[in-house]
C-alpha positions as CSV (number, residue, x, y, z in Angstrom):
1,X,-12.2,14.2,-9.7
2,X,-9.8,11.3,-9.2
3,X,-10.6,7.6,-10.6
4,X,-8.1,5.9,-9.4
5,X,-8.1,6.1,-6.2
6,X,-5.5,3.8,-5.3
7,X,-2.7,5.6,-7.0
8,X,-3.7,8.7,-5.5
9,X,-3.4,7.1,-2.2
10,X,0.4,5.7,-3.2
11,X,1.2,9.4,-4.5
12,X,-0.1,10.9,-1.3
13,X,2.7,8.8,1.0
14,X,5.2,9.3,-1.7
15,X,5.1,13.1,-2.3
16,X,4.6,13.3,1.6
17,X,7.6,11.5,2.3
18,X,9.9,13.1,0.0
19,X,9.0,15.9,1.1
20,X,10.0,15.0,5.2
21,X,6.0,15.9,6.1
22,X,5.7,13.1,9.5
23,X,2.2,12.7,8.9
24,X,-0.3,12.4,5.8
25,X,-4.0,12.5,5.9
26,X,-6.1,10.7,3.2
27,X,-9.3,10.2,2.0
28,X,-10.9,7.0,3.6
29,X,-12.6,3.6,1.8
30,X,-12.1,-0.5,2.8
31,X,-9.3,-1.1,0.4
32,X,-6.8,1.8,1.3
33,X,-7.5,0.7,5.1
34,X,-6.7,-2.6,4.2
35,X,-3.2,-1.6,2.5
36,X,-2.8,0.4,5.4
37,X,-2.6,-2.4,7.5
38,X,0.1,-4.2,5.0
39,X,2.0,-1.1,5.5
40,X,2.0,-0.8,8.8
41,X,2.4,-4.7,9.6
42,X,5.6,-4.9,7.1
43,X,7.1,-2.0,9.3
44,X,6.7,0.8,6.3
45,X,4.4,3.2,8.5
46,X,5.2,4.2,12.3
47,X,1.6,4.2,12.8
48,X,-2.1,5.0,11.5
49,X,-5.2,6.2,12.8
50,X,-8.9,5.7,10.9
51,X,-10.7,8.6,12.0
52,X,-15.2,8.5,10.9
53,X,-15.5,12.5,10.9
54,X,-17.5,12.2,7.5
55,X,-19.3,10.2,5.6
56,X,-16.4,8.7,4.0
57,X,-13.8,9.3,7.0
58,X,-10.2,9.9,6.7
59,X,-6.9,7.8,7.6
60,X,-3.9,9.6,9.4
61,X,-1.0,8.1,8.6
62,X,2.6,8.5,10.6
63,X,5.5,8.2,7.8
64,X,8.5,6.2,9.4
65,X,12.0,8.0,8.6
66,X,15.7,6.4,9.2
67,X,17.0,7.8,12.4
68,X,20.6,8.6,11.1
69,X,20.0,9.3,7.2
70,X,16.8,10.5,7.9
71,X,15.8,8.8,4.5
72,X,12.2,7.6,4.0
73,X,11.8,4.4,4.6
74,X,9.3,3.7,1.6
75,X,11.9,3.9,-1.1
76,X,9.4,3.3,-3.7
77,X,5.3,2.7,-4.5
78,X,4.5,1.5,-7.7
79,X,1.1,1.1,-9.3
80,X,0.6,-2.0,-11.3
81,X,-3.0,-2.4,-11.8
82,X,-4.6,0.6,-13.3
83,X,-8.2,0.5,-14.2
84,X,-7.1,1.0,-17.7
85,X,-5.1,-2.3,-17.6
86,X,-5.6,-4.5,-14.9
87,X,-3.0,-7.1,-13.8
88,X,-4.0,-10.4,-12.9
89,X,-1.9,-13.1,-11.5
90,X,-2.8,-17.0,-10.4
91,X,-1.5,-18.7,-7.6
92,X,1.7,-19.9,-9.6
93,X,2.7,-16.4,-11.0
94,X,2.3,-14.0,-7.7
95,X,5.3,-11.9,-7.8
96,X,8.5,-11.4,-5.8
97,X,9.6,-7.6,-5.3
98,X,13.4,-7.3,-5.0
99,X,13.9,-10.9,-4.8
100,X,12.0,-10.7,-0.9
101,X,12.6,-7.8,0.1
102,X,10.2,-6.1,-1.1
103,X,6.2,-6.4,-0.7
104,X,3.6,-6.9,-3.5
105,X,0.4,-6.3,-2.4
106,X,-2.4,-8.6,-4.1
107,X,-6.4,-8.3,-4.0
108,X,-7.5,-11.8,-4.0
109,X,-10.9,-13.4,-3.1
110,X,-10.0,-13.9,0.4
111,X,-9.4,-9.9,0.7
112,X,-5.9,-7.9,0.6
113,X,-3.0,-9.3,1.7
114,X,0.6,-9.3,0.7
115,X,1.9,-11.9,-2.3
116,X,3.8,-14.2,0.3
117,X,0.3,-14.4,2.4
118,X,-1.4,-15.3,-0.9
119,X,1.3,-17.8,-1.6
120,X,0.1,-19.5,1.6
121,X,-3.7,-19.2,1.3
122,X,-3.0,-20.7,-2.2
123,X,-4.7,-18.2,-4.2
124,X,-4.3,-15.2,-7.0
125,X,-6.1,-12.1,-7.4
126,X,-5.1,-8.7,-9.0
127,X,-1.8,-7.3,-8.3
128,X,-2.6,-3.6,-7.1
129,X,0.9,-1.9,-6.0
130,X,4.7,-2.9,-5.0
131,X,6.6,-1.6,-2.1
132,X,10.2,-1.5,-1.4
């Protein structure tokens, strides 16, 4: 039984992407669609697709690769916010990942968005993951 079902999510796209698989099929719920989207709007993911076969439905996700490397283009997804130690930030303290480059995704009050959207929406929440 998993209870963190967040960082199996991350674990899922990493260990598919190192190991070249082009697409990775997950476990559905509201949250891991939602970071979806941040993935796929920051141009991590070539595409996703929420499928309802179940009761809890299932998201197909397309890893994007370098064309001449062939490298993954997620280089790394980090966990901050466990449920053993959650990680809250305000408005004033939302993190930068790689000075820019990278994303931090947030939960706030106003749902999940990226730090740099919460920035905007002047608002904190509880930092779940980083992307770079």
């Amino acid at each position: 039984m998993v209870t963190d079902t967040i960082a199996d999510y991350l674990t899922r796209i990493r260990n598919a992407s190192r190991a070249g698989h082009r697409v990775v099929d997950i476990p559905s719920s509201n949250v891991k669609k939602e970071i979806t989207k941040i993935l796929f709007d920051q141009g991590y993911i070539l595409s996703y697709k929420f499928e309802q076969d179940k009761v809890q439905g299932s998201i197909k996700i397309a890893l994007k690769y370098n064309k001449v490397t062939k490298e993954p283009v997620i280089k790394k997804l980090q966990r901050v916010s466990k449920p053993g130690l959650r990680k809250y930030v305000g408005k004033q303290d939302l993190p930068r990942v790689l000075n820019g480059l990278g994303v931090a995704i947030v939960s706030t009050s106003h749902g999940v968005m990226t730090s740099k959207q919460a920035q905007d929406e002047n608002v904190g929440g509880e930092v779940l993951c980083y992307v770079y």
